[in-house]
Structure formats: structure tokens, C-alpha cells
KEKE-902762 format. One record per residue (C-alpha): x, y, z; residue number from 1; residue in three letters; chain. Coordinates in steps of 0.5 Angstrom, whole numbers, plus 2048, in hexadecimal, padded with zeros to 3 digits. Layout:
+-----+-----+-----+-----+-----+---+
|  px |  py |  pz |   k |   r | c |
+-----+-----+-----+-----+-----+---+
|   X |   Y |   Z | NUM | Ala | A |
...
+-----+-----+-----+-----+-----+---+
This chain:
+-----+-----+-----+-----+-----+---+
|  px |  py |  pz |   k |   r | c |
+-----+-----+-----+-----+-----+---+
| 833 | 6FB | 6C7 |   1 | Unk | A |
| 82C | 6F9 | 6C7 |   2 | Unk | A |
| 829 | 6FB | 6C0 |   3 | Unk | A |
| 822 | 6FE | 6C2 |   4 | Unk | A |
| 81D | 6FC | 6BD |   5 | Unk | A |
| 817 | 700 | 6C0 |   6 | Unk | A |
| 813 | 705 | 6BB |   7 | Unk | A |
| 811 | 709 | 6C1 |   8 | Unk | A |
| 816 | 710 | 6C3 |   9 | Unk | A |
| 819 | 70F | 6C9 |  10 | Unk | A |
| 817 | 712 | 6CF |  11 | Unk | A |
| 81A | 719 | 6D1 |  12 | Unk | A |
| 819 | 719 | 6D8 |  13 | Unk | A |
| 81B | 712 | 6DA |  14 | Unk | A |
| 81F | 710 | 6D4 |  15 | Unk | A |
| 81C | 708 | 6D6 |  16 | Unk | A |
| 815 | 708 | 6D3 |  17 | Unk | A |
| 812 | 70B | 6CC |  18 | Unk | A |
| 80D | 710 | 6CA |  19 | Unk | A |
| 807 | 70C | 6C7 |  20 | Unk | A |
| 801 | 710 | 6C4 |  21 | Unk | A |
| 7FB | 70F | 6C8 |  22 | Unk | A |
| 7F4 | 713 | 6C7 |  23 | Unk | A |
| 7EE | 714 | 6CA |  24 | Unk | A |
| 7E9 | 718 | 6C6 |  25 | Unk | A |
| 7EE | 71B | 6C2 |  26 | Unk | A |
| 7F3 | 71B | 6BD |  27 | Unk | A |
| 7F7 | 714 | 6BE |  28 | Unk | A |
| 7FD | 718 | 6BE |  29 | Unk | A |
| 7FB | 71E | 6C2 |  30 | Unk | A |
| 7FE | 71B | 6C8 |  31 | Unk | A |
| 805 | 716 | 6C9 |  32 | Unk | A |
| 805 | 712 | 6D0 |  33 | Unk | A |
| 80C | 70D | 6D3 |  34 | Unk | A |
| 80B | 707 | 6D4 |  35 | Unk | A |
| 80F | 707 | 6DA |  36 | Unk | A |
| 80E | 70D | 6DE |  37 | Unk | A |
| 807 | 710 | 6DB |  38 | Unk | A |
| 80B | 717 | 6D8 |  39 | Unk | A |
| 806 | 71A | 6D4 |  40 | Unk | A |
| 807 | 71F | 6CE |  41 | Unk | A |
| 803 | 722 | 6CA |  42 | Unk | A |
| 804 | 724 | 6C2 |  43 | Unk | A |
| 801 | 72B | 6C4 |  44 | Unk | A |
| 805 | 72C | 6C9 |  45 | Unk | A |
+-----+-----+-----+-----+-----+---+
């Protein structure tokens, strides 16, 4: 088993990518994006 060193929480839809925060005019944590699928979660949600 590959050790996962990534900081970022795993994706909840795809299980592949991982959740980075992203911001547009806004809380920088307001919004989580996957790498690999483009999933998007919102801290308000």
C-alpha cells in the first residue's frame, strides 16, 4: 500500500482527485474543487 502523503482531503465523489480550495471574489475556503473530476463543495452548504 502507497502511502498517501497529500494535505488535501480525498474526493467524496470519485474517490481519485482531492478537494483544493479555490476563491473567486470570496472566502478562499468558501468553495472545495477535485482535481480529477471538477466536484465542487461548498463550506455552507
Amino acid at each position: 500500500m502507497v502511502e498517501d502523503k497529500c494535505i488535501f482531503p480525498p474526493c467524496p465523489k470519485c474517490k481519485e482527485g482531492y478537494l483544493v480550495p479555490f476563491s473567486f471574489k470570496e472566502d478562499v475556503f468558501e468553495k472545495w474543487k477535485c482535481t480529477k473530476c471538477g466536484y465542487v463543495v461548498g463550506k455552507r452548504e
